[in-house]
ZAMARGU-4260 file (C-alpha; in steps of 0.2 Angstrom, whole numbers, plus 5000, padded with zeros to 4 digits):
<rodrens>
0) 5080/4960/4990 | 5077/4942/4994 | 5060/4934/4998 | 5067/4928/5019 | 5078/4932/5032
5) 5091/4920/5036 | 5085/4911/5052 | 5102/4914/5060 | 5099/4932/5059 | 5085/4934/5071
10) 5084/4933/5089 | 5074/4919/5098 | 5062/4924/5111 | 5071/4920/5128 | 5088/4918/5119
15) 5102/4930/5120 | 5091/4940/5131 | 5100/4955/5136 | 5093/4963/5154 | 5089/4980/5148
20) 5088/4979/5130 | 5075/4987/5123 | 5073/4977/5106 | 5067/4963/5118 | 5049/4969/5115
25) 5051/4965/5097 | 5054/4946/5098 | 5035/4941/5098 | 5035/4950/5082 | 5048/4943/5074
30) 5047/4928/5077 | 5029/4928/5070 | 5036/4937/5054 | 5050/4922/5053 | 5037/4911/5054
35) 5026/4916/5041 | 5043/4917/5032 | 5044/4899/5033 | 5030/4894/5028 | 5034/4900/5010
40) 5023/4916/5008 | 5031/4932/5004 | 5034/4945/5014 | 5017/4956/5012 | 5025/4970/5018
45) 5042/4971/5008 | 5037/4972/4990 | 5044/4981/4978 | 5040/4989/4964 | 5052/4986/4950
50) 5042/4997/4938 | 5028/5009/4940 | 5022/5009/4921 | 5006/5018/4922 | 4994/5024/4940
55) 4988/5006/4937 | 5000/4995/4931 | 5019/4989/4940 | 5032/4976/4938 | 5034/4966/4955
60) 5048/4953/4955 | 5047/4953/4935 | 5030/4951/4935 | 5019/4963/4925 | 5005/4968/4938
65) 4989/4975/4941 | 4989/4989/4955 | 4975/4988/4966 | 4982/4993/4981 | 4989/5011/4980
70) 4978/5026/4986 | 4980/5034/4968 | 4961/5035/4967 | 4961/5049/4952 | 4978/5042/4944
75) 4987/5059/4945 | 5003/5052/4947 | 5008/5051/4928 | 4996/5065/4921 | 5009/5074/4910
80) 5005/5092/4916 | 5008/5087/4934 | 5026/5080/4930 | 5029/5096/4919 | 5026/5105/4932
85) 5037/5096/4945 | 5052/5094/4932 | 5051/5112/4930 | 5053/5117/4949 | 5066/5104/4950
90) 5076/5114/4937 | 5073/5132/4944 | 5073/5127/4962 | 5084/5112/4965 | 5079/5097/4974
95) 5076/5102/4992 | 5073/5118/5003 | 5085/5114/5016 | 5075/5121/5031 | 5059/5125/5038
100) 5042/5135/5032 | 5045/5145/5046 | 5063/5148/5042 | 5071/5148/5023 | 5060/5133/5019
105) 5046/5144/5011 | 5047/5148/4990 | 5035/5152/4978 | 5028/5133/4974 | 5023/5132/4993
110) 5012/5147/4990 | 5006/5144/4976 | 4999/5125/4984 | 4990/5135/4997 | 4982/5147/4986
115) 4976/5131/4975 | 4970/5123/4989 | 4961/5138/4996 | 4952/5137/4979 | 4948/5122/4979
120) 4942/5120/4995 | 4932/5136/4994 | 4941/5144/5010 | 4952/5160/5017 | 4966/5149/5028
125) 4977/5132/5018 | 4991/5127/5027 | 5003/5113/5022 | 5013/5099/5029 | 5026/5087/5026
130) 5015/5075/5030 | 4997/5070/5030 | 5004/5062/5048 | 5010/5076/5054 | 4995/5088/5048
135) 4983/5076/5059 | 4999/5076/5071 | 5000/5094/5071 | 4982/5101/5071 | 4975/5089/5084
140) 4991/5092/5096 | 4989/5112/5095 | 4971/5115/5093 | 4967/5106/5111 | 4976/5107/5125
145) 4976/5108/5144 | 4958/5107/5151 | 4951/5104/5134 | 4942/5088/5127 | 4946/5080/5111
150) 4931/5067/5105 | 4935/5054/5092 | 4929/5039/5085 | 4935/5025/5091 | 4941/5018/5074
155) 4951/5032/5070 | 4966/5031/5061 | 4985/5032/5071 | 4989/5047/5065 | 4972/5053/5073
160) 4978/5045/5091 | 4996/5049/5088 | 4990/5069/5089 | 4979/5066/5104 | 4995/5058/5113
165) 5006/5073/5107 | 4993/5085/5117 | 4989/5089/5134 | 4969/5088/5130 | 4959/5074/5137
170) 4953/5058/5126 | 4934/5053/5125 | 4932/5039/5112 | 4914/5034/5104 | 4908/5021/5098
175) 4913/5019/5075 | 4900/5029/5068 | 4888/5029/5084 | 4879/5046/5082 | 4868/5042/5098
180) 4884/5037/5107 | 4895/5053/5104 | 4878/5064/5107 | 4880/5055/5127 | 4899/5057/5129
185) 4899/5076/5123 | 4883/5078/5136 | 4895/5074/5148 | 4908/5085/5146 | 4908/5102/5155
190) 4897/5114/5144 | 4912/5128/5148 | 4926/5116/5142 | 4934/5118/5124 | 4930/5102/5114
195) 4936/5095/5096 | 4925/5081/5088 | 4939/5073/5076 | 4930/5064/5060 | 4932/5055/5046
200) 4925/5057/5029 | 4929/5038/5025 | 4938/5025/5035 | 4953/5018/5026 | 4950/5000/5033
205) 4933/4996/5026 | 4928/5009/5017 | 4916/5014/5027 | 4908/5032/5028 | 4905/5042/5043
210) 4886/5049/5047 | 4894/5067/5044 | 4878/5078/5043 | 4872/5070/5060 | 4886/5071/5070
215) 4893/5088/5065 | 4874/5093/5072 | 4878/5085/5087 | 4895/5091/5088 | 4887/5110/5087
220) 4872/5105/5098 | 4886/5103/5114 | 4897/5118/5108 | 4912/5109/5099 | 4922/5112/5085
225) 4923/5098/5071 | 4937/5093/5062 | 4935/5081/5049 | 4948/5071/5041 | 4945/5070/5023
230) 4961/5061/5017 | 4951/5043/5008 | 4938/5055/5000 | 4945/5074/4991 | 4945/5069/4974
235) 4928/5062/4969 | 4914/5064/4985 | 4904/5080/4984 | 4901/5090/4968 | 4918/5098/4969
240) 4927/5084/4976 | 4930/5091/4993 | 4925/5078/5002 | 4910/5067/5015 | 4908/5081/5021
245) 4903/5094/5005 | 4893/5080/4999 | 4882/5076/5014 | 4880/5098/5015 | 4889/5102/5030
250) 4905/5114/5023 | 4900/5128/5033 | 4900/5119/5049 | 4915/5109/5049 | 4928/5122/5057
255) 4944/5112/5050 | 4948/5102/5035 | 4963/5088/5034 | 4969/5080/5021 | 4984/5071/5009
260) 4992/5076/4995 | 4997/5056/4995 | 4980/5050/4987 | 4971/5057/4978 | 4982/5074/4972
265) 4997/5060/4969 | 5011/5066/4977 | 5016/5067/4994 | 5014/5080/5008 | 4996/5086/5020
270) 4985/5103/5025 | 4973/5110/5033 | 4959/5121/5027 | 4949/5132/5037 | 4937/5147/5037
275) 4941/5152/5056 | 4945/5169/5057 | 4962/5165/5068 | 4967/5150/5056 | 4986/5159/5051
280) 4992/5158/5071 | 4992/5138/5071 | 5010/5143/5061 | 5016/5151/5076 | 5012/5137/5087
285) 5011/5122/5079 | 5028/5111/5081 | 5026/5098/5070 | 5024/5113/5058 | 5040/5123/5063
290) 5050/5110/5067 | 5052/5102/5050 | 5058/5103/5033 | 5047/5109/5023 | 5043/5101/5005
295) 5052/5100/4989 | 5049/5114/4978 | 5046/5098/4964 | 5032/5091/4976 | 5023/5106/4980
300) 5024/5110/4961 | 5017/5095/4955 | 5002/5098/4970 | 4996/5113/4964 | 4996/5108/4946
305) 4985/5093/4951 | 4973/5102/4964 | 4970/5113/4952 | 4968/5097/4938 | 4955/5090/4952
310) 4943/5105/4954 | 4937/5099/4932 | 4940/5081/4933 | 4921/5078/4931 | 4925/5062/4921
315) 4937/5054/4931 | 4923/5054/4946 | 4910/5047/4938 | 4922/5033/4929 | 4931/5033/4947
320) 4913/5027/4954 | 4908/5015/4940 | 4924/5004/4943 | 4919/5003/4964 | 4901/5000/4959
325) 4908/4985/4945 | 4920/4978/4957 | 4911/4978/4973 | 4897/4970/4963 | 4906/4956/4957
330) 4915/4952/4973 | 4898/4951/4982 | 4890/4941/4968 | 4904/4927/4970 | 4899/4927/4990
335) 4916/4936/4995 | 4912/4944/5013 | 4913/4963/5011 | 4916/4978/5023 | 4901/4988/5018
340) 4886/4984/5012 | 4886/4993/4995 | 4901/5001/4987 | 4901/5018/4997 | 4919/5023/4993
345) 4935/5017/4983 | 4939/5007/4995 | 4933/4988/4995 | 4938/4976/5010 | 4938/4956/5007
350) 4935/4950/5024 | 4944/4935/5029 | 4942/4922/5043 | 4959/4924/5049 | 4978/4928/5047
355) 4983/4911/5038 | 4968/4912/5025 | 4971/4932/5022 | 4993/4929/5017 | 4987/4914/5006
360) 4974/4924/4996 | 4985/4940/4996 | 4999/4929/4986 | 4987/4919/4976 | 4980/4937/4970
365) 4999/4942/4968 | 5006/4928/4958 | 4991/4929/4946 | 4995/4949/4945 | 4986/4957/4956
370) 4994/4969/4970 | 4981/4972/4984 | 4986/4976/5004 | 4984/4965/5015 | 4978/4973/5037
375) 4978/4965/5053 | 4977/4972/5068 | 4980/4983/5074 | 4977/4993/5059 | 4961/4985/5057
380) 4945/4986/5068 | 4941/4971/5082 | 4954/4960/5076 | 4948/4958/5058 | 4961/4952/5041
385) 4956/4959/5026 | 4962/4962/5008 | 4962/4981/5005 | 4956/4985/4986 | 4958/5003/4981
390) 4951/5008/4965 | 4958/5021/4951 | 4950/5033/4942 | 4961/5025/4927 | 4956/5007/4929
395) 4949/5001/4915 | 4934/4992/4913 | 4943/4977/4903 | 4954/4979/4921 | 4941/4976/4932
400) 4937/4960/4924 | 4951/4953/4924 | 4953/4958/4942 | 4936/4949/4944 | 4941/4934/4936
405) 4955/4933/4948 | 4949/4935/4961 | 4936/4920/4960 | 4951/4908/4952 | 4961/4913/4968
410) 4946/4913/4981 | 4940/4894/4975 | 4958/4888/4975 | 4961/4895/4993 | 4943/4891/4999
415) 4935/4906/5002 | 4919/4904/4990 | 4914/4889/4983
</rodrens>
């Protein structure tokens, strides 16, 4: 891969304009790409990695590097049991179903990933997607529909909005966090109506954690039911791991549980959990569940192996917690602008003044070995550019201060401490 796009290649906004085409809408974007290209900064969102050594460590252009922006936040991915397990379902079952769950797309390792879950999680219903996309995707789009209300948070992830669009339900936004505010939009909604409260546990921009206890209260005070989205936080909140919403005491409120096998379990694919009595017809209705390929027996393998590695991994928590608390502290000691106050997840945002100043840190980090990611709207909230830190479980103290250190060498050479 090279590190531009020729110029020649890419269409100029207002040139070779085509009536009807509809790549036209793309040219502003391009062309903003193109000229970040040549200005001399890599690409921030083509790298490759060469080589994944370890859940911490790559090789990016040759370069040996420290991973701090993968959501591998309990480094599962190269725990020895988990690739066992997947190398074995890859021997016995090949390397893909070939058709859906509700087809010939079901074997033996996609019920054994719902049983772990269902342990893990404490619950009678587990049902698993392709995606944690398409489990948000799918849930939100089936559970609400015509004459219903869904109530989010206005910083909600995509996939979040994607399923409100997918549905027939109508969309009341609140304001990020706002308690008081989602108590006055639920008090005008018709008491009869059916009404879903979507959550977060954490917010993957900032870091920041939803007021769970207090809005689940809320959400029961009008009569709706809660889903919470606990994709940034299974693996280490909670005594068990579950989640925001085990640790702030509100498991047996929360009707509906999403989540990702893509963070902290280490593979890929999404579920739901659920207690409702009535959880097993969402398979018979939910399209973006019967219309899709279901998993590789080798990823839902390697799942269930690490779910059930999660439910014991005390250790990796509390180390998990100690690297946030290290990093967070040194960042906000050297005057870096943070997105929270205190470390509250594994997630840490740099806060940066703009788009020019955000690309020239990210590649001062990255050519001194450092991988973080680098948002701008609209991913991020109000139009804000940060550099996205996601910690591991498997970082290493010695890690962390190197990571430090480079991140003061690269914030005074760019100018954003002193």
């Amino acid at each position: 891969m090279t590190d531009s796009i020729q110029t020649s290649d890419v269409p100029v906004p207002g040139q070779d304009s085509v009536p009807g085409d509809l790549m036209s809408k793309f040219d502003g974007l391009i062309a903003e790409r193109q000229a970040l290209l040549d200005s001399g900064v890599r690409d921030p969102f083509a790298i490759v990695m060469d080589e994944v050594k370890s859940p911490t460590e790559a090789v990016i252009k040759g370069k040996d590097t420290i991973l701090l922006g993968t959501y591998n936040y309990m480094g599962m991915t190269f725990d020895p049991d988990v690739i066992q397990a997947g190398k074995d379902a890859l021997d016995q079952f090949g390397s893909g179903t070939n058709g859906s769950r509700m087809l010939n797309g079901t074997f033996r390792d996609h019920m054994e990933v719902e049983e772990a879950l269902r342990e893990f999680y404490g619950t009678t219903g587990a049902i698993v997607f392709s995606t944690g996309y398409m489990a948000n995707l799918g849930m939100i789009s089936t559970l609400a529909g015509k004459g219903d209300y869904i109530i989010l948070d206005a910083d909600s992830h995509a996939s979040i909005y994607d399923g409100c669009k997918q549905g027939y339900a109508e969309i009341v936004r609140f304001r990020h966090n706002s308690v008081e505010d989602l108590d006055k939009r639920l008090g005008r909604l018709p008491p009869e109506a059916g009404k879903l409260v979507v959550l977060e546990g954490v917010y993957s921009m900032l870091g920041d954690i939803a007021p769970l206890d207090q809005m689940v209260a809320v959400a029961k005070k009008h009569g709706a039911m809660v889903l919470s989205d606990e994709a940034h936080s299974m693996g280490f909140f909670g005594p068990n791991g579950r989640g925001v919403y085990e640790a702030q005491g509100v498991e047996g409120d929360v009707d509906f549980i999403v989540g990702t096998f893509s963070k902290s379990v280490g593979t890929v694919g999404g579920f739901c959990v659920s207690n409702h009595p009535k959880f097993e017809a969402i398979r018979l209705a939910c399209r973006p569940y019967i219309f899709t390929a279901s998993l590789p027996p080798s990823v839902v393998a390697t799942a269930a192996t690490s779910i059930r590695k999660l439910m014991h991994a005390h250790n990796k928590r509390a180390h998990l917690w100690e690297n946030a608390r290290q990093l967070h502290g040194g960042l906000k000691a050297m005057g870096f602008k943070l997105g929270t106050e205190n470390p509250d997840s594994a997630i840490i945002a740099v806060i940066l003044d703009d788009q020019e100043q955000a690309v020239m840190m990210w590649q001062g980090l990255l050519e001194a070995g450092l991988y973080v990611n680098m948002a701008r709207p609209p991913a991020t909230p109000a139009g804000t550019f940060l550099l996205r830190c996601s910690l591991c479980a498997e970082h290493t103290t010695e890690q962390m201060i190197r990571v430090t250190e480079m991140f003061r060498a690269v914030g005074k050479a760019v100018g954003v401490i002193a």
